[in-house]
PDB file of N, H, CA, C and O in Angstrom:
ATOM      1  N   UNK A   1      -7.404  18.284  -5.613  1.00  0.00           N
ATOM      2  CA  UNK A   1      -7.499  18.053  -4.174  1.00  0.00           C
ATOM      3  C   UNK A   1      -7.442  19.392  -3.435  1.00  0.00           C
ATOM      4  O   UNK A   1      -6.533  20.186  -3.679  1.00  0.00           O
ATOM      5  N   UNK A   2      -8.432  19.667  -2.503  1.00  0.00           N
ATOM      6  H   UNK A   2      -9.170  19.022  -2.304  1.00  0.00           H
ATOM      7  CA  UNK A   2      -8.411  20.646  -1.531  1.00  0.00           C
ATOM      8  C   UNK A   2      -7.256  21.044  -0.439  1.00  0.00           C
ATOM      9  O   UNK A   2      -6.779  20.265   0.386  1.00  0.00           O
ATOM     10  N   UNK A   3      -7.016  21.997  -0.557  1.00  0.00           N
ATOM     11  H   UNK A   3      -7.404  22.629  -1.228  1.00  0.00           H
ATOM     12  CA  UNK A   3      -5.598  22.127   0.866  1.00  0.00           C
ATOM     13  C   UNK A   3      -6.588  22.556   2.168  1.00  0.00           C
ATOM     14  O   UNK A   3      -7.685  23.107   2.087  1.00  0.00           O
ATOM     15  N   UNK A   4      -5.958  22.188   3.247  1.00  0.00           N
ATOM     16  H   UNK A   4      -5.067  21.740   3.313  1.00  0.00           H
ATOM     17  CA  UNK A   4      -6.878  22.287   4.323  1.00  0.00           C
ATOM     18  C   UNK A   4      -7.885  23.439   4.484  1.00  0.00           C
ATOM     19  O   UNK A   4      -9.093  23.580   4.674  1.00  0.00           O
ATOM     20  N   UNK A   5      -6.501  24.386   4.267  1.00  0.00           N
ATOM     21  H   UNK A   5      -5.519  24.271   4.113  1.00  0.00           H
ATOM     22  CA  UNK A   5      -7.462  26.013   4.619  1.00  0.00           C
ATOM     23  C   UNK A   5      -9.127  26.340   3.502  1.00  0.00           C
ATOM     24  O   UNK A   5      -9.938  27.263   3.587  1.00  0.00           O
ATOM     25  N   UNK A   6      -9.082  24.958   2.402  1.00  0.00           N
ATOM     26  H   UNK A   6      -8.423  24.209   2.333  1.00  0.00           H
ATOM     27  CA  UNK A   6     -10.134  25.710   1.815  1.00  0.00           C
ATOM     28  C   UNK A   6     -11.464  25.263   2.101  1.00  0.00           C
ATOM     29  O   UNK A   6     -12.562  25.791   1.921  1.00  0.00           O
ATOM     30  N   UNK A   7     -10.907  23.535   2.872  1.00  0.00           N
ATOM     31  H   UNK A   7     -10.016  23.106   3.019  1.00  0.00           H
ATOM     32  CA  UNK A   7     -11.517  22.622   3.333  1.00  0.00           C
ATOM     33  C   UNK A   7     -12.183  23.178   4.169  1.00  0.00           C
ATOM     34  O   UNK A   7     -13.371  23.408   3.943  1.00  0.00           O
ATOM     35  N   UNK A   8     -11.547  23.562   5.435  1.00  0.00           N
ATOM     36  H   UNK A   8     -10.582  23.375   5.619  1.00  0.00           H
ATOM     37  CA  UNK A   8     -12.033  24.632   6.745  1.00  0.00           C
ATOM     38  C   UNK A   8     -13.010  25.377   5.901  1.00  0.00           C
ATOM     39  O   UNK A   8     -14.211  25.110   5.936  1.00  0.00           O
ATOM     40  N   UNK A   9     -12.428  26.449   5.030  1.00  0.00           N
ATOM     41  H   UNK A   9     -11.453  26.666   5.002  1.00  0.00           H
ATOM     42  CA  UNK A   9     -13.142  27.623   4.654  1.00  0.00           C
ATOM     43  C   UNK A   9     -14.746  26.996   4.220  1.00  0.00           C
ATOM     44  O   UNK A   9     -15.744  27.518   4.717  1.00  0.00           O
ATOM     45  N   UNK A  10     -14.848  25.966   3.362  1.00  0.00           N
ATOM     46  H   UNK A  10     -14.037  25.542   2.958  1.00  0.00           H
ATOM     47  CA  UNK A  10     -15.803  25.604   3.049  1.00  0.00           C
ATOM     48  C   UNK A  10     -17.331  25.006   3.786  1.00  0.00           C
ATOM     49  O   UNK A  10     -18.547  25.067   3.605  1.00  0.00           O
ATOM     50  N   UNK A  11     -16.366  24.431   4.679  1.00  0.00           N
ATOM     51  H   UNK A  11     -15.378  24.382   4.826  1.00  0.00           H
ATOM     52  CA  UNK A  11     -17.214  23.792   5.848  1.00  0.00           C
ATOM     53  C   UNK A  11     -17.718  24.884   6.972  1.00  0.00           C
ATOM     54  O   UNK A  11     -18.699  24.557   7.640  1.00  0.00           O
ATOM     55  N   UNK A  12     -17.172  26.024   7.194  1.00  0.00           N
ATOM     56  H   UNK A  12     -16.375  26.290   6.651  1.00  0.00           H
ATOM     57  CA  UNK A  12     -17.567  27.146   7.825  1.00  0.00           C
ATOM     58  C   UNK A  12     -18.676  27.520   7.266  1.00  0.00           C
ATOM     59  O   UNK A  12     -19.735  27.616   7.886  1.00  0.00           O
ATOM     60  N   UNK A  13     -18.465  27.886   5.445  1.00  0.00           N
ATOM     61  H   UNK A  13     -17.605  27.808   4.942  1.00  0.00           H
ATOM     62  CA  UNK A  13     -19.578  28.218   4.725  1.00  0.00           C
ATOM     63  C   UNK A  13     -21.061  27.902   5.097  1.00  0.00           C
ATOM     64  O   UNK A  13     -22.008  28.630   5.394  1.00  0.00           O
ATOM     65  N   UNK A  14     -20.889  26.298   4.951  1.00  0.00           N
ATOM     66  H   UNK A  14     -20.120  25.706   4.710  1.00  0.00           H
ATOM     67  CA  UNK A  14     -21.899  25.076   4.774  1.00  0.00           C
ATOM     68  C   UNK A  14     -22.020  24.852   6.119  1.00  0.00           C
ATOM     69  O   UNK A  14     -22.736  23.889   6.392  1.00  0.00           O
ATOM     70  N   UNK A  15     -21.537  25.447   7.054  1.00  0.00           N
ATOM     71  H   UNK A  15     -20.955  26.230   6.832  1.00  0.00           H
ATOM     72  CA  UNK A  15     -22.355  25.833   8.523  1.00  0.00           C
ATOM     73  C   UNK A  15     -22.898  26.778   8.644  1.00  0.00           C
ATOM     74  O   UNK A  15     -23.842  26.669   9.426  1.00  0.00           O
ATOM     75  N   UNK A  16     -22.737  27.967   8.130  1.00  0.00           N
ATOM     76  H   UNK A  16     -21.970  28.056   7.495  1.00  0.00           H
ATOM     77  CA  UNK A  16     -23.147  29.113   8.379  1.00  0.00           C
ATOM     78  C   UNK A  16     -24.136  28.911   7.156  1.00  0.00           C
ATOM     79  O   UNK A  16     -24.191  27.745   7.548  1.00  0.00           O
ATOM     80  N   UNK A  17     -24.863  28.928   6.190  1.00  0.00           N
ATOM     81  H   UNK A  17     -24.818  29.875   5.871  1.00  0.00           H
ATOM     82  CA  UNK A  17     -25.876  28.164   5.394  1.00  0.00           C
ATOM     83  C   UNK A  17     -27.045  27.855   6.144  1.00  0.00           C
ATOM     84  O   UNK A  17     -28.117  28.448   6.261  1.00  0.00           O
ATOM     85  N   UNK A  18     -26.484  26.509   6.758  1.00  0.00           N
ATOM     86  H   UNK A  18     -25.612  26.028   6.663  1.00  0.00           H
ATOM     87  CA  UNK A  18     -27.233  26.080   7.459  1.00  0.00           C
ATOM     88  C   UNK A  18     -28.162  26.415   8.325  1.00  0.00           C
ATOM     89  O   UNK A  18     -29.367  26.172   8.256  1.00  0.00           O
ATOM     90  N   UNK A  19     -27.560  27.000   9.176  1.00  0.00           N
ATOM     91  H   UNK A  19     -26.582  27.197   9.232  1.00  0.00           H
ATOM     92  CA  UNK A  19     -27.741  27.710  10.271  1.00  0.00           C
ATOM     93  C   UNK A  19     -28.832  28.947   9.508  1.00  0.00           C
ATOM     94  O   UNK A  19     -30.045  28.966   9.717  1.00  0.00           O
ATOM     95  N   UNK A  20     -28.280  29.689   8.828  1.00  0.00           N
ATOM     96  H   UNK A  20     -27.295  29.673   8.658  1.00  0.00           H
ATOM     97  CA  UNK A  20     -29.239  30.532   7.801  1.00  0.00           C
ATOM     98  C   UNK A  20     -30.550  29.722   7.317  1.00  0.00           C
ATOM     99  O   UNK A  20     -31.706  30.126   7.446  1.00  0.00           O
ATOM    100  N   UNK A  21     -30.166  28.557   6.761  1.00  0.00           N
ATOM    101  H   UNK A  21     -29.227  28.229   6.656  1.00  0.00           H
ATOM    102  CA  UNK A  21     -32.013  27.809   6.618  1.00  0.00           C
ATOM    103  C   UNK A  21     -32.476  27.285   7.986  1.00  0.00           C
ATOM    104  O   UNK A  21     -33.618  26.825   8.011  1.00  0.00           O
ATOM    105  N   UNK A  22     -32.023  27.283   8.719  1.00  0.00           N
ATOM    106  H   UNK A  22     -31.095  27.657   8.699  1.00  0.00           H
ATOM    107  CA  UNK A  22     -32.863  26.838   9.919  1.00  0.00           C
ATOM    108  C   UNK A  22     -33.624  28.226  10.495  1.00  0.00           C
ATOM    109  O   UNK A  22     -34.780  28.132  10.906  1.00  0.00           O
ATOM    110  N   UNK A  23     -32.992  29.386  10.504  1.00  0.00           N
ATOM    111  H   UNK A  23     -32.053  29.463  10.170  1.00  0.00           H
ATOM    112  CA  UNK A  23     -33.280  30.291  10.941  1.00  0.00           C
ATOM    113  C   UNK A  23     -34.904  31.077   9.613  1.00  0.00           C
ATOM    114  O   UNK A  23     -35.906  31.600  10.101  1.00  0.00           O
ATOM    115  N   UNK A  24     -34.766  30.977   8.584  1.00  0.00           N
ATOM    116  H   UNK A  24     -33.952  30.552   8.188  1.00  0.00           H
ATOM    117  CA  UNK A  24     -35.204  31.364   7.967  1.00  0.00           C
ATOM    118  C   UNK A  24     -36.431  29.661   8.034  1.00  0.00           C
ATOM    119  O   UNK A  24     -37.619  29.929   7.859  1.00  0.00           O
ATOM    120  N   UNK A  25     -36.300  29.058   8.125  1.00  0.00           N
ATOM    121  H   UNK A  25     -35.334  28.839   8.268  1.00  0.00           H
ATOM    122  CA  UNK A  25     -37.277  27.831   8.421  1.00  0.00           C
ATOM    123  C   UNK A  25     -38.175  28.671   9.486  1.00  0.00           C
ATOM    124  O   UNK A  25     -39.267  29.141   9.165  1.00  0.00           O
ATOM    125  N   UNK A  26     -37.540  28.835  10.950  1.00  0.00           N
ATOM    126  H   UNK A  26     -36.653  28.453  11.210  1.00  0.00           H
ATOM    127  CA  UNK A  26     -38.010  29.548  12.247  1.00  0.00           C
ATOM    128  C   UNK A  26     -38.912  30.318  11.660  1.00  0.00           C
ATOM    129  O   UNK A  26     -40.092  30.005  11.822  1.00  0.00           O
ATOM    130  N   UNK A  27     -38.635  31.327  10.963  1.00  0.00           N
ATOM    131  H   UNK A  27     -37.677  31.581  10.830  1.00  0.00           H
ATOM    132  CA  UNK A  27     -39.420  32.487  10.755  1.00  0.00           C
ATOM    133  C   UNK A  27     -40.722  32.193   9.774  1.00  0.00           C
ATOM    134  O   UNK A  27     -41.878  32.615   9.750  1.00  0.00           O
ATOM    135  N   UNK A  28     -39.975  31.280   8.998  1.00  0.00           N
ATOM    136  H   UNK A  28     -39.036  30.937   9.017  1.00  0.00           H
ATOM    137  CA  UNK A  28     -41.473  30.946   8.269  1.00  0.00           C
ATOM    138  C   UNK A  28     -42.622  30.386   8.756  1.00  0.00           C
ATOM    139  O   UNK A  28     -43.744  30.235   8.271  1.00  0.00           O
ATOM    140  N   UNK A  29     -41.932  29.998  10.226  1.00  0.00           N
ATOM    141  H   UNK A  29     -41.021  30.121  10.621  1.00  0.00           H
ATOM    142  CA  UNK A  29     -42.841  29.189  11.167  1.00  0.00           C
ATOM    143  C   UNK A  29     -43.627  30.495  11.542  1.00  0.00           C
ATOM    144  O   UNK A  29     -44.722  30.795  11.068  1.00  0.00           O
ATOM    145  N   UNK A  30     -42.909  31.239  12.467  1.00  0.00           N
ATOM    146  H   UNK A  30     -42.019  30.995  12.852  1.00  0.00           H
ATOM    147  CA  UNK A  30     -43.712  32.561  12.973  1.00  0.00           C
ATOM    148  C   UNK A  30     -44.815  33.038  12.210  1.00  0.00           C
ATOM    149  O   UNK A  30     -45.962  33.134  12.648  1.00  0.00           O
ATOM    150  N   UNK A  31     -44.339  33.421  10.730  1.00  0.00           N
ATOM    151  H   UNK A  31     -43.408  33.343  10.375  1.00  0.00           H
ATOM    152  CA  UNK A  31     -45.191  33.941  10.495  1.00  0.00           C
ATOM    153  C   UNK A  31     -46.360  33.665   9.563  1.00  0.00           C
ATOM    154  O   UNK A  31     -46.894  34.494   8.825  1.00  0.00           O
ATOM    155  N   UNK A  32     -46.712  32.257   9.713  1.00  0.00           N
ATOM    156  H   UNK A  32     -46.278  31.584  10.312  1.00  0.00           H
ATOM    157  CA  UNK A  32     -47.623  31.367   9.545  1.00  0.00           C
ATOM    158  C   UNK A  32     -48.405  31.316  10.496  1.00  0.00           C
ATOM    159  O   UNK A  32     -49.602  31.439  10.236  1.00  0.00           O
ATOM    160  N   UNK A  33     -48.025  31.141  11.755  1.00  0.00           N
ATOM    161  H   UNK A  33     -47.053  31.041  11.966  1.00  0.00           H
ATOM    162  CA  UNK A  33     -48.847  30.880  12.819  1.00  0.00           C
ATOM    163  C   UNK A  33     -49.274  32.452  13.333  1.00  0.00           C
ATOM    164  O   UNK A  33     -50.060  32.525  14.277  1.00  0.00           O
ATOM    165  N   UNK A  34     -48.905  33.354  12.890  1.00  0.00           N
ATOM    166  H   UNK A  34     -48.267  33.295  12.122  1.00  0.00           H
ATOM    167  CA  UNK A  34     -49.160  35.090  12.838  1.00  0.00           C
ATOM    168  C   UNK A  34     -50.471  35.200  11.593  1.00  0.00           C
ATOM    169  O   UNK A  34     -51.488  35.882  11.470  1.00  0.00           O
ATOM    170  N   UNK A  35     -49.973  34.410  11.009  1.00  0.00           N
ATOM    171  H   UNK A  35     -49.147  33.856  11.108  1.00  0.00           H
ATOM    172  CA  UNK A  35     -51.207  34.634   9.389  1.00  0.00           C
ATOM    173  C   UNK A  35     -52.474  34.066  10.162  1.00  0.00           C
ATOM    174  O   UNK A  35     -53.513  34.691  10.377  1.00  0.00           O
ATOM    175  N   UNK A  36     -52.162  32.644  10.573  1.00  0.00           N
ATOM    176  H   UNK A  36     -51.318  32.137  10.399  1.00  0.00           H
ATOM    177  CA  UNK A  36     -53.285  31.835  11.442  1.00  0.00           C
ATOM    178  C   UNK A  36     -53.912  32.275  12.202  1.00  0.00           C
ATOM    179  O   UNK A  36     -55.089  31.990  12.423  1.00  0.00           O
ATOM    180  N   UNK A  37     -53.017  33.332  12.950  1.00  0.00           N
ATOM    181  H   UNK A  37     -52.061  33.563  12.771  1.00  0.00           H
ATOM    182  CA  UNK A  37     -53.905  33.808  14.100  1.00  0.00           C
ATOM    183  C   UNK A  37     -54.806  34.939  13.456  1.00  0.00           C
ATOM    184  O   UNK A  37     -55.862  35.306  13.972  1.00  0.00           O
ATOM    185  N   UNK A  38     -54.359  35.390  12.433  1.00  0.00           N
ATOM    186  H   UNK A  38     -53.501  35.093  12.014  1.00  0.00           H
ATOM    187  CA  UNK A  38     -54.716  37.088  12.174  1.00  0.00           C
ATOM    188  C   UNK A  38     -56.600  36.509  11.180  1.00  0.00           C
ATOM    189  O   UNK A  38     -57.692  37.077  11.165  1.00  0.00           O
ATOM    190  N   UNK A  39     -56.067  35.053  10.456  1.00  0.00           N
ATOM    191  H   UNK A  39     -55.180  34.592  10.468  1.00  0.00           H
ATOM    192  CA  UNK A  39     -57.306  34.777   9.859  1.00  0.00           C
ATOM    193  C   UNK A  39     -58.697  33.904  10.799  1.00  0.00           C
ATOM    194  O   UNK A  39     -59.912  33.780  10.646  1.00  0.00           O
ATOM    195  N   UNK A  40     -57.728  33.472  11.732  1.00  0.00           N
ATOM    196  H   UNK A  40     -56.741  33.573  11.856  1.00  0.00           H
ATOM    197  CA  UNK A  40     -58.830  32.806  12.587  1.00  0.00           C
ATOM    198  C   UNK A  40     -59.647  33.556  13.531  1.00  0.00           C
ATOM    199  O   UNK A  40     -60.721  33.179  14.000  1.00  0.00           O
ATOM    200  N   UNK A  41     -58.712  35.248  13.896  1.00  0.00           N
ATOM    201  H   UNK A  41     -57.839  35.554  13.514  1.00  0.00           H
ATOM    202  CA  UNK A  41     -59.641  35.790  14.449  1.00  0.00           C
ATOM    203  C   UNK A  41     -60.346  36.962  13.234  1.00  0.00           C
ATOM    204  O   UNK A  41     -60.084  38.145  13.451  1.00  0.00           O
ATOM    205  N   UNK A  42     -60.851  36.772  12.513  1.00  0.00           N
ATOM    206  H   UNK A  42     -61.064  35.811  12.337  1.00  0.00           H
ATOM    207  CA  UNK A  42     -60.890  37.999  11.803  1.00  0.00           C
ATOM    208  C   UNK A  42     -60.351  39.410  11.643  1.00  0.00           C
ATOM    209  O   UNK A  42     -60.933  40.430  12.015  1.00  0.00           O
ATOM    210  N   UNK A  43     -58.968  39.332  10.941  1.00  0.00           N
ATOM    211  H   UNK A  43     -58.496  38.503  10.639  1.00  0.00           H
ATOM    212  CA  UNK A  43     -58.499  40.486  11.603  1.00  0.00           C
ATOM    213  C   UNK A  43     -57.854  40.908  10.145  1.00  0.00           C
ATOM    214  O   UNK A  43     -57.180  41.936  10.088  1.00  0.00           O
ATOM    215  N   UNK A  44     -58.032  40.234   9.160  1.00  0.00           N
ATOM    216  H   UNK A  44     -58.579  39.399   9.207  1.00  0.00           H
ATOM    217  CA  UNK A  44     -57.500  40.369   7.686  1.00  0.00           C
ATOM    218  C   UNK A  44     -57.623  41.964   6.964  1.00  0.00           C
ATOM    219  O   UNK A  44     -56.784  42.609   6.336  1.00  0.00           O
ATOM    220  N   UNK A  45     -58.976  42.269   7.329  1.00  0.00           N
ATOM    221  H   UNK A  45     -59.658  41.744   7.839  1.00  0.00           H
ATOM    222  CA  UNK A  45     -59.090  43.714   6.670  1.00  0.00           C
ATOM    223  C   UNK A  45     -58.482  44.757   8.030  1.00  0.00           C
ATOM    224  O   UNK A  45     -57.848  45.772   7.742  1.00  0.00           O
ATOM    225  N   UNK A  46     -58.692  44.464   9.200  1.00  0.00           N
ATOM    226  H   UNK A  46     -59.207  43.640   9.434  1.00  0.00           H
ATOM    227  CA  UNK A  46     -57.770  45.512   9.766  1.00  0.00           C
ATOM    228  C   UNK A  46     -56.224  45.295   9.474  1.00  0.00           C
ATOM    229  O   UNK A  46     -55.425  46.208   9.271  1.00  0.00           O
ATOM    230  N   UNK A  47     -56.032  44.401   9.482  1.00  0.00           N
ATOM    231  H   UNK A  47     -56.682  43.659   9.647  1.00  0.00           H
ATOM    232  CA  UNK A  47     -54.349  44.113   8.992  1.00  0.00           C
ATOM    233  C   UNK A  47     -53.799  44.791   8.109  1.00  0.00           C
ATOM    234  O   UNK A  47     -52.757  45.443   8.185  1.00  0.00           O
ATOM    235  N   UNK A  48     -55.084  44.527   6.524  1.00  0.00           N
ATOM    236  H   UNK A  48     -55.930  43.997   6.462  1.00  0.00           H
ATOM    237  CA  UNK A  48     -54.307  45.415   5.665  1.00  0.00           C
ATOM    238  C   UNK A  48     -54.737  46.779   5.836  1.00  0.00           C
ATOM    239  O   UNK A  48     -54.303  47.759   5.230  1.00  0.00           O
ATOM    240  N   UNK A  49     -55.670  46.746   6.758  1.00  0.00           N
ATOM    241  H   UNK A  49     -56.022  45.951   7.251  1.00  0.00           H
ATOM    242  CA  UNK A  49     -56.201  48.432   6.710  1.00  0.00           C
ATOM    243  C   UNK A  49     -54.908  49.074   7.498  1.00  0.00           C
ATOM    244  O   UNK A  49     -54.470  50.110   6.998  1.00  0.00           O
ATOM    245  N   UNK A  50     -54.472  48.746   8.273  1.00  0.00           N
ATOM    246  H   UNK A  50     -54.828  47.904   8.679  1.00  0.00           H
ATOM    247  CA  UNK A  50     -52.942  49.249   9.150  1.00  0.00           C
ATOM    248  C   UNK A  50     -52.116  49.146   8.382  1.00  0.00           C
ATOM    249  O   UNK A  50     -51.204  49.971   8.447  1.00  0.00           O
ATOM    250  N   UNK A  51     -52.069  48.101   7.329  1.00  0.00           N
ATOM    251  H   UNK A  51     -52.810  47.431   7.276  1.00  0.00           H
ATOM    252  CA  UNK A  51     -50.261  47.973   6.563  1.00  0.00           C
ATOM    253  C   UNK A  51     -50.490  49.080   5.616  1.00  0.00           C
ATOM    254  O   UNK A  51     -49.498  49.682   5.208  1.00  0.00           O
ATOM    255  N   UNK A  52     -51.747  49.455   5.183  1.00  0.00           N
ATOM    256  H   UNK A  52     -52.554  48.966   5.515  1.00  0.00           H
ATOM    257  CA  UNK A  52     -52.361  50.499   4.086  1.00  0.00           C
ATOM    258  C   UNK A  52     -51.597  51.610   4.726  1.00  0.00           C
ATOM    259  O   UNK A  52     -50.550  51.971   4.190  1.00  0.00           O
ATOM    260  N   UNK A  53     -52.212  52.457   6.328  1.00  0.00           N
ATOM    261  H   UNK A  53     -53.063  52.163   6.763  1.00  0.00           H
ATOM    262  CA  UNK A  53     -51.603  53.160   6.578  1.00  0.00           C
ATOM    263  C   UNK A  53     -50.460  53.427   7.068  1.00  0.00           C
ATOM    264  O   UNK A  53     -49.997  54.563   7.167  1.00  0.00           O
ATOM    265  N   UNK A  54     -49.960  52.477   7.387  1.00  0.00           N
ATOM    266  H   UNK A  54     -50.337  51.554   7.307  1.00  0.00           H
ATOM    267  CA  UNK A  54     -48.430  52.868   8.003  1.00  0.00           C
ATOM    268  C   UNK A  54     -47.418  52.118   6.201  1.00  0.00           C
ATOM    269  O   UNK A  54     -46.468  51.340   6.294  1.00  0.00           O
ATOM    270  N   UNK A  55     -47.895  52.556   5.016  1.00  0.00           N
ATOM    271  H   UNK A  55     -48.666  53.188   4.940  1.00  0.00           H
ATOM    272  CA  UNK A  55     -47.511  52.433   3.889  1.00  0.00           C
ATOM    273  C   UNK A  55     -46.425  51.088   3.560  1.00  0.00           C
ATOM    274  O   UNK A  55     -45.383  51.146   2.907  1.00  0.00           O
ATOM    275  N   UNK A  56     -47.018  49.899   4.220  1.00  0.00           N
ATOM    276  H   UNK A  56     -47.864  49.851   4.750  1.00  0.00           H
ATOM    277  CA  UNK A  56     -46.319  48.694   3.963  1.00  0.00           C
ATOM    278  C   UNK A  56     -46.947  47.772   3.211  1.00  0.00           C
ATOM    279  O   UNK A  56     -46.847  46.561   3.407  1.00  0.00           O
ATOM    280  N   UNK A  57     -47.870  48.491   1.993  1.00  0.00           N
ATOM    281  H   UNK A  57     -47.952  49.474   1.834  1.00  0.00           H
ATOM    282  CA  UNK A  57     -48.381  47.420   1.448  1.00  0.00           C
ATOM    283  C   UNK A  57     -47.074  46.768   0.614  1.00  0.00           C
ATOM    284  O   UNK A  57     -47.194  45.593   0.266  1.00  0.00           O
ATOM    285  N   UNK A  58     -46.036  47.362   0.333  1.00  0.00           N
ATOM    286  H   UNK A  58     -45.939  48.317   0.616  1.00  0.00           H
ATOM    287  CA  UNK A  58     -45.025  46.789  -0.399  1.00  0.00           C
ATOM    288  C   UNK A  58     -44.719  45.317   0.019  1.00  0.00           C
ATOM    289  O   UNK A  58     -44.836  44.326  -0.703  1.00  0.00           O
ATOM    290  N   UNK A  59     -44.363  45.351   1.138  1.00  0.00           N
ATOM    291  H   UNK A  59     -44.267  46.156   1.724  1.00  0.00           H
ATOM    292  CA  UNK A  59     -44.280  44.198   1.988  1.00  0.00           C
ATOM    293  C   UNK A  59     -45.343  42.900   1.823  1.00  0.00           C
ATOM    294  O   UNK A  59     -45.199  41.680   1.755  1.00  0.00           O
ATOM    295  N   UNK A  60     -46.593  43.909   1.794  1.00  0.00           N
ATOM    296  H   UNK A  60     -46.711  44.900   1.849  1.00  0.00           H
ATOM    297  CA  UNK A  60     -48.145  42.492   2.014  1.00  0.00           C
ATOM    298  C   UNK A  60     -48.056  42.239   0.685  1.00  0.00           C
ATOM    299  O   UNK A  60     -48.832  41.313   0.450  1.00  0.00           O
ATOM    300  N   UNK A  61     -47.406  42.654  -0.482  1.00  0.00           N
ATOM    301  H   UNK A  61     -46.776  43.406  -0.291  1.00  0.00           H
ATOM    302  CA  UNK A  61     -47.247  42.469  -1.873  1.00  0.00           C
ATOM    303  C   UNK A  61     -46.190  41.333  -2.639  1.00  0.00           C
ATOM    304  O   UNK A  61     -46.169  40.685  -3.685  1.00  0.00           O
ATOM    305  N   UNK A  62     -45.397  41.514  -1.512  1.00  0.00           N
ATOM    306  H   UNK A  62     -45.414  42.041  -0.663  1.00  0.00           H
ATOM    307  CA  UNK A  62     -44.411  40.613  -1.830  1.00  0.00           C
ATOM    308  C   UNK A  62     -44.081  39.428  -1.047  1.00  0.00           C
ATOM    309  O   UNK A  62     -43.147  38.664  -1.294  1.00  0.00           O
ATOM    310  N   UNK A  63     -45.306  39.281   0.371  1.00  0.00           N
ATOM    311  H   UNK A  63     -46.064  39.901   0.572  1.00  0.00           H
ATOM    312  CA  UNK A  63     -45.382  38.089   0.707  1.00  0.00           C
ATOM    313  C   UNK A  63     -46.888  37.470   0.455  1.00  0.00           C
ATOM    314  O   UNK A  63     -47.365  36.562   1.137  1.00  0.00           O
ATOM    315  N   UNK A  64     -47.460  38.029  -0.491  1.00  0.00           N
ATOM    316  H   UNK A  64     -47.073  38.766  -1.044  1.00  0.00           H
ATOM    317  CA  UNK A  64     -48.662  37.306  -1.256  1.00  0.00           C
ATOM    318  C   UNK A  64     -49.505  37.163  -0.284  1.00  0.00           C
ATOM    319  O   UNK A  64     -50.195  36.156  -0.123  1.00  0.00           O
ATOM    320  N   UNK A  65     -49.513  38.671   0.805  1.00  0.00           N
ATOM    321  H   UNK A  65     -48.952  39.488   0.675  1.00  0.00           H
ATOM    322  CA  UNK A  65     -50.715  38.534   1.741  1.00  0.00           C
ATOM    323  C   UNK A  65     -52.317  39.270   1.103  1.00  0.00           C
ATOM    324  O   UNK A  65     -53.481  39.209   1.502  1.00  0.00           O
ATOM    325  N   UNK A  66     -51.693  39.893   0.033  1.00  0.00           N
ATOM    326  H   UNK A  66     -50.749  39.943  -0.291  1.00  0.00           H
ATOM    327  CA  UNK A  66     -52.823  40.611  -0.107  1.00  0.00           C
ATOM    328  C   UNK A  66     -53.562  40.285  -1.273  1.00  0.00           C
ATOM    329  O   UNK A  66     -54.603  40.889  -1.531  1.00  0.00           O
ATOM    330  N   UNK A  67     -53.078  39.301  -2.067  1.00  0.00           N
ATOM    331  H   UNK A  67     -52.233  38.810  -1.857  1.00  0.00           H
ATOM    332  CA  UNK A  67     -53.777  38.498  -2.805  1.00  0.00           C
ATOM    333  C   UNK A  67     -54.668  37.768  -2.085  1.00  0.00           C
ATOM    334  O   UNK A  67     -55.606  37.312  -2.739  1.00  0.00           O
ATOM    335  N   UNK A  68     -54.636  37.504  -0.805  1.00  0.00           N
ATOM    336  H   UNK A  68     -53.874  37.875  -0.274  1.00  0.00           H
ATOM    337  CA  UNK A  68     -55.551  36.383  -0.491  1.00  0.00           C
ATOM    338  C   UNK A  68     -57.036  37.017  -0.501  1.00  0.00           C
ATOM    339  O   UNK A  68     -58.028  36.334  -0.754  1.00  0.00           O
ATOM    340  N   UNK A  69     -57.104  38.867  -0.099  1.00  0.00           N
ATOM    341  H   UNK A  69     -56.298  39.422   0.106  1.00  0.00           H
ATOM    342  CA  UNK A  69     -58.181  38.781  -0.269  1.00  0.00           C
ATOM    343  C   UNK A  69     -58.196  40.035  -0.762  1.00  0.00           C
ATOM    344  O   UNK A  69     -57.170  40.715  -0.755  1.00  0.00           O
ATOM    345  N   UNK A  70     -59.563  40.567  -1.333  1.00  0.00           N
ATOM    346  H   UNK A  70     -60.396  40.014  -1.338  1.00  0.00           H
ATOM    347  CA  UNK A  70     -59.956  41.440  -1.865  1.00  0.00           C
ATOM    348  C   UNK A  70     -59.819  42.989  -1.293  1.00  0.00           C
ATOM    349  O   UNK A  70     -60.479  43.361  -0.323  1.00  0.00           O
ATOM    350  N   UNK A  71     -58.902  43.846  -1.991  1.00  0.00           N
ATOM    351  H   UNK A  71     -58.366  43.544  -2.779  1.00  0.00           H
ATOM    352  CA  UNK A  71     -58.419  45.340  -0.944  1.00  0.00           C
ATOM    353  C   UNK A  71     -59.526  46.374  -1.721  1.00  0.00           C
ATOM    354  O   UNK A  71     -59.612  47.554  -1.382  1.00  0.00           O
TER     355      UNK A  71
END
């Protein structure tokens, strides 16, 4: 059986969690509707042509942007 303080402690946790997947939900929203915009206006090869130079392909690498198309 739990004593209060771990009870509390736990439920703080499993709020703060939460709150962390909602927030990280948010963002996945953003930047979907950022991908959407960037492919609906044609803007894919300047995108990576900018992440090329300002040296963030690391980034377009590890959110599987640059698989989508041919660099």
């Amino acid at each position: 059986m739990m004593n209060g303080d771990t009870a509390t402690l736990l439920t703080n946790l499993a709020l703060e969690l939460n709150m962390a997947l909602r927030r990280v939900k948010s963002l996945q929203a953003q930047i979907s509707e950022i991908n959407h915009f960037i492919d609906e206006n044609g803007l894919r090869a300047d995108f990576l042509s900018l992440a090329k130079t300002n040296q963030c392909l690391e980034l377009l690498e590890n959110n599987g942007i640059q698989r989508r198309v041919n660099v």
